[in-house]
C-alpha positions in Angstrom: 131.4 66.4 72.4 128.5 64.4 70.6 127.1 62.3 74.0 126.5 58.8 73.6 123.1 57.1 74.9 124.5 55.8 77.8 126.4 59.3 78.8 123.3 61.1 78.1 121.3 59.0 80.8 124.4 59.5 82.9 124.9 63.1 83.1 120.7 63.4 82.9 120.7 61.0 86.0 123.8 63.1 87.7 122.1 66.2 87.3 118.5 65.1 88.4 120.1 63.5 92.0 122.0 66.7 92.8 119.3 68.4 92.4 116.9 66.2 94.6 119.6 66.2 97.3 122.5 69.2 96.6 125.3 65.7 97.4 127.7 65.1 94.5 127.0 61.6 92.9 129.2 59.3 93.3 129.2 55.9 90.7 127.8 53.3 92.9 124.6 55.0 93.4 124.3 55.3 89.6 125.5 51.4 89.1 122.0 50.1 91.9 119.9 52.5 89.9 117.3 49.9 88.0 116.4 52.4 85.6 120.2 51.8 84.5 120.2 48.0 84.5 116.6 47.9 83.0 118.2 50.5 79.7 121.8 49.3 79.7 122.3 45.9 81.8 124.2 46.0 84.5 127.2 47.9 84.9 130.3 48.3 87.0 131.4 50.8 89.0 134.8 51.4 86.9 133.0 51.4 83.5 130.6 54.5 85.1 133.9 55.9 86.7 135.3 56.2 83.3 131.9 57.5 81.8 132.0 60.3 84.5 135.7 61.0 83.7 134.9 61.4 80.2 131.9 64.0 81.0 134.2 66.1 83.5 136.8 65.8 80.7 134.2 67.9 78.7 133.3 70.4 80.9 129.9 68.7 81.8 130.9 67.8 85.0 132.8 68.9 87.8 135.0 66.7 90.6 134.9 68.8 93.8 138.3 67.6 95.8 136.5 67.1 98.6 134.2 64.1 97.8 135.0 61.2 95.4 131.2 62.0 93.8 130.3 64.6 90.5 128.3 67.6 90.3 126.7 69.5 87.2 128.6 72.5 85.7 126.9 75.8 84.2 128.0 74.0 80.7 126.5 70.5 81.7 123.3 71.9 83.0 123.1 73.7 79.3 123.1 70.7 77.5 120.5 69.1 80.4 117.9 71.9 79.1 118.5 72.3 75.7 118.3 68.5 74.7 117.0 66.2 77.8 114.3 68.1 79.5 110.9 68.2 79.2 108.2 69.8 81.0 105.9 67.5 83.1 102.0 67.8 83.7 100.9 70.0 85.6 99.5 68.6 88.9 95.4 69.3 89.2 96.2 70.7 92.6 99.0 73.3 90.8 96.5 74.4 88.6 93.7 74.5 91.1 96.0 77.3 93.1 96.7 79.4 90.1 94.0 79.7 89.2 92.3 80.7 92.6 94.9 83.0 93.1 95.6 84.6 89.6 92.1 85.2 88.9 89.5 88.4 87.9 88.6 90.6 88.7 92.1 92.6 88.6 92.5 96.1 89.8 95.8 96.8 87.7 98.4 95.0 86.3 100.8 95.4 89.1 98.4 93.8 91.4 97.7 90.7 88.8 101.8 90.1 88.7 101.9 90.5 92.7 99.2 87.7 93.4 101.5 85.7 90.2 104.7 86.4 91.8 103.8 85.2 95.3 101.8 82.2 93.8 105.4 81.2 92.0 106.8 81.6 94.9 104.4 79.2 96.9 104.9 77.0 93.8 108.1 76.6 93.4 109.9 77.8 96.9 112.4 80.7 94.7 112.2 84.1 94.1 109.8 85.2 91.8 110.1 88.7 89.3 108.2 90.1 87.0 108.6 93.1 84.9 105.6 95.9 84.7 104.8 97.4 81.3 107.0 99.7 79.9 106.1 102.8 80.4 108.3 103.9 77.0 105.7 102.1 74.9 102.8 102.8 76.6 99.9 105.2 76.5 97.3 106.7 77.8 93.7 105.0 77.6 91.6 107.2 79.9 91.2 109.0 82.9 88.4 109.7 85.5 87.8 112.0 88.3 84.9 111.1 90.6 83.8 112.9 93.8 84.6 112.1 97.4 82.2 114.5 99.6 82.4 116.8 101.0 85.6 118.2 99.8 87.6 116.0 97.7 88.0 114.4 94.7 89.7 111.2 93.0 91.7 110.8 89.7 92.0 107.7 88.3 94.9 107.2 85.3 94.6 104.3 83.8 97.4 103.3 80.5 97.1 101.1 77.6 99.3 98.1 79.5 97.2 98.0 82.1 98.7 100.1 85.0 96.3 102.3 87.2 97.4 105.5 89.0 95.2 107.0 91.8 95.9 110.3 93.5 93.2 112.4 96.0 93.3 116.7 96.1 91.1 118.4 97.8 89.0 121.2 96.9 87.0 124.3 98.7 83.4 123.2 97.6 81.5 120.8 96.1 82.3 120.5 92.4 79.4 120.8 90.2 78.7 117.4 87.9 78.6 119.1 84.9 81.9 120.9 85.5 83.2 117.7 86.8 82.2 115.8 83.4 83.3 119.0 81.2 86.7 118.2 82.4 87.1 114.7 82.3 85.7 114.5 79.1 88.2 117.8 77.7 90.9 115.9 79.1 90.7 112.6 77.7 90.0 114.3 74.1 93.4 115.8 74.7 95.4 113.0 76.2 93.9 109.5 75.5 96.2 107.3 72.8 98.7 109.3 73.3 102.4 108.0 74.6 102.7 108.7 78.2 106.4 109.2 76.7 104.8 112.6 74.8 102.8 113.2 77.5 105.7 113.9 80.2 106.8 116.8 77.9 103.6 118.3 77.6 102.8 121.7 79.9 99.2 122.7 80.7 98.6 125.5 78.6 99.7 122.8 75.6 96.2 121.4 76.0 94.2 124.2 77.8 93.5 125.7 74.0 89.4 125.6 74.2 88.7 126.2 78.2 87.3 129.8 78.7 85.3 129.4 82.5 87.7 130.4 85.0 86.6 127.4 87.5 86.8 125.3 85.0 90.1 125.5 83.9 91.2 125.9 87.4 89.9 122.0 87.9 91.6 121.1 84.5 95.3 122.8 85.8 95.2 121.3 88.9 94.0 118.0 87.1 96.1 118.1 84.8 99.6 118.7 87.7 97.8 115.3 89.2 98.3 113.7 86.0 101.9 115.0 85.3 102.9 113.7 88.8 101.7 110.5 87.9 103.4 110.4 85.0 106.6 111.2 86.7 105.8 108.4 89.0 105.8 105.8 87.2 109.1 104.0 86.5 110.5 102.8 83.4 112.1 99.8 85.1 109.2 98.9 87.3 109.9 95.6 88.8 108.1 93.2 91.3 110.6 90.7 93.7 109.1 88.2 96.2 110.5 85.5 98.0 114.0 86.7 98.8 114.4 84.8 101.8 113.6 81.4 100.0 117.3 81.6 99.0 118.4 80.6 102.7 116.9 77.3 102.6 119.0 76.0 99.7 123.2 75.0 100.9 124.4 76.9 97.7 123.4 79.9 100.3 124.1 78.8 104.2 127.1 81.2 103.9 125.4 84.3 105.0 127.4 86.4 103.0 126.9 85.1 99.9 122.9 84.7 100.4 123.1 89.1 101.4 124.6 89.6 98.4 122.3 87.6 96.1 119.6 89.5 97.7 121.1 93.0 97.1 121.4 92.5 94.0 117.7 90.8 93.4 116.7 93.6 95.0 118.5 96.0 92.5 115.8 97.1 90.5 118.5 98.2 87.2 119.9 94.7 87.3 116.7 92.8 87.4 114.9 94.9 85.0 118.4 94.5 82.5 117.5 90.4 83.2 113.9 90.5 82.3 114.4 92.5 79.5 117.2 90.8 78.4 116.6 87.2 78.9 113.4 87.1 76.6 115.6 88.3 73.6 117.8 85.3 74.2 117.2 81.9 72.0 114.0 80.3 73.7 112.6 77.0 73.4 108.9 76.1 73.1 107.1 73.6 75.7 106.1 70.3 74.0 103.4 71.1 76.9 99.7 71.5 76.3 100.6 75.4 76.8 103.1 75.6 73.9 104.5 79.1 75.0 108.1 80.2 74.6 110.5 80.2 78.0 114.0 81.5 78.4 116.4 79.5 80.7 119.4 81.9 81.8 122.5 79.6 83.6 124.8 80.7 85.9 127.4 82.7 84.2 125.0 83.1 81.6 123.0 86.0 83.0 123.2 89.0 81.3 125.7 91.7 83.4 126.6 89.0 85.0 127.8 90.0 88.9 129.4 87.4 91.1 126.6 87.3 93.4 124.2 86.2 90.4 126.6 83.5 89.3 125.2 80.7 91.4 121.9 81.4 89.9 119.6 80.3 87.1 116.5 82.5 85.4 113.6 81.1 84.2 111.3 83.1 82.7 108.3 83.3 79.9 106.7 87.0 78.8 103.5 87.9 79.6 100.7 89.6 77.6 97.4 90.6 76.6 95.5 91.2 73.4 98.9 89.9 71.3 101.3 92.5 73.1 103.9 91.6 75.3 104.1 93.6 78.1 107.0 91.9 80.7 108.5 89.2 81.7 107.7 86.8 84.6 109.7 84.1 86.0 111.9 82.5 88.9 115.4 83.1 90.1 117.2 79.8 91.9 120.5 78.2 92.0 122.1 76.7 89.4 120.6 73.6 91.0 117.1 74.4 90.2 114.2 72.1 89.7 114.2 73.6 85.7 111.3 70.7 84.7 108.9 72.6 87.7 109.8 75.7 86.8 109.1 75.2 82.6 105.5 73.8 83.3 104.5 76.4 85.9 105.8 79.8 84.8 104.8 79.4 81.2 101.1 78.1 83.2 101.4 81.5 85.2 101.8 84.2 81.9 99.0 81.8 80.8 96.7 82.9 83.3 97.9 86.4 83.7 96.8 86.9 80.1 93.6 85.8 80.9 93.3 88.3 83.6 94.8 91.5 81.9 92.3 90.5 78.8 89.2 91.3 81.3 90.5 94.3 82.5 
């Protein structure tokens, strides 16, 4: 159905109050709206009826039987995004807070999209998610094993996207420096650049080739299991959720039941990694927005392995990256009836300053 003006600023203006209020609009609070008069004179309340009617009749709109007002359906809201909405400006105080809170130094990039997520969440009053780097594409960059007297010692793993593993051992004396750097530097020769995909196939004597001193290669071996553990650690689907119980303060959840099971299945880590993935690859637009970065809005039914407890949901997300590779996806998960102009200024604004932040690391 090609819209014309007058539907457009009808279905805009429906959308926009059930948003503000979660009430279905109802035609005399469209017909004392000025911005109508001041646009298209003044109108009755049977010519808006029969505007609404047409819009329901075409799928945009819905007539719950319970109230004489409209809301927004999945397919309405669509056409909202694609062709009406446009980001606002950031307020100073919005950027003032991101950039306090997403700021370097960062430790690792899960900690960077940890201080992002909550900051969304503070933001915007949803659930925030991000994605951590793909361990299938990443690699190593270097390690590090530094002494912890008397008796111990710390490994530090440290990958190409960013993500930093630690992990203490002990040991029965002091460890001599120059053994200490012997090893460390043996061991990055052997594994840095190299997929940590590779690496999780490797065995120790596939890289002990060139150790002879019997103490030496001891520290290497049991290096080296520290490093293979890590490796095992670190999941392929990594994903970061805050904000669950934000969901309860919106009606589309006051049933109890239906706000559990929208937070078991946020808190399904296949799912949400399947959306993330899956929601960049999808058509995106780009923000006429001083950022100019590419989002992805996911609507309702929309969402990719779509479950019935997702259904009453919308995704908006952007990826996030450093030194021109993307490494994830951030972004926002709230009902249908979200506040989508908020969420396209300030989640592109937040991979915006993540970049900046994995780019000192």
């Amino acid at each position: 159905m090609k819209l014309e003006p007058r539907q457009r600023a009808l279905l805009a203006a429906v959308i926009e109050r059930y948003v503000e209020n979660a009430e279905p609009v109802g035609s005399a609070s469209l017909v004392a709206d000025p911005r109508f008069r001041a646009q298209f004179g003044q109108m009755s309340s049977a010519t808006v009826r029969n505007e609404l009617a047409e819009l329901e009749a075409a799928g945009l709109l819905a007539h719950p039987h319970t109230s004489a007002g409209r809301v927004p359906t999945d397919a309405g809201y669509r056409l909202y995004v694609n062709e009406m909405l446009q980001p606002r400006r950031m307020k100073p105080s919005e950027r003032a807070h991101i950039n306090a809170q997403v700021a370097p130094p960062i430790s690792s990039v899960e900690d960077a999209l940890r201080e992002a997520t909550t900051t969304l969440v503070k933001l915007m009053g949803y659930p925030a998610l991000a994605s951590l780097p793909n361990t299938r594409s990443d690699t190593m960059r270097h390690l590090q094993i530094n002494p912890l007297p008397p008796h111990r010692l710390i490994l530090v793993l440290v990958t190409s996207a960013g993500r930093i593993e630690h992990r203490l051992f002990e040991v029965e004396e002091e460890v001599p420096a120059a053994r200490l750097t012997t090893v460390v530097n043996f061991l990055n020769e052997k594994l840095s650049g190299r997929s940590l995909a590779a690496l999780r196939t490797l065995q120790f004597e596939d890289v002990a080739a060139g150790l002879h001193d019997a103490p030496t290669v001891a520290l290497a071996k049991r290096a080296w299991a520290l490093v293979s553990q890590s490796l095992s650690d670190l999941s392929d689907d990594g994903i970061i959720v805050q904000g669950l119980t934000t969901l309860l303060n919106e009606p589309e959840f006051a049933d109890i039941h239906q706000a559990r099971a929208a937070m078991r299945m946020l808190e399904d880590s296949g799912t949400m990694s399947d959306l993330l993935r899956d929601s960049i690859i999808l058509p995106v637009r780009v923000s006429d927005g001083d950022l100019s970065r590419p989002y992805a809005i996911v609507i309702g039914k929309e969402l990719p392995h779509v479950n019935p407890a997702l259904e009453r949901l919308s995704f908006v997300g952007v990826a996030y990256g450093a030194g021109g590779e993307m490494l994830g996806t951030v972004g926002v998960m709230g009902p249908t009836r979200m506040k989508y102009a908020d969420a396209i200024t300030l989640v592109p604004a937040l991979a915006a300053r993540l970049q900046v932040c994995l780019e000192t690391m």
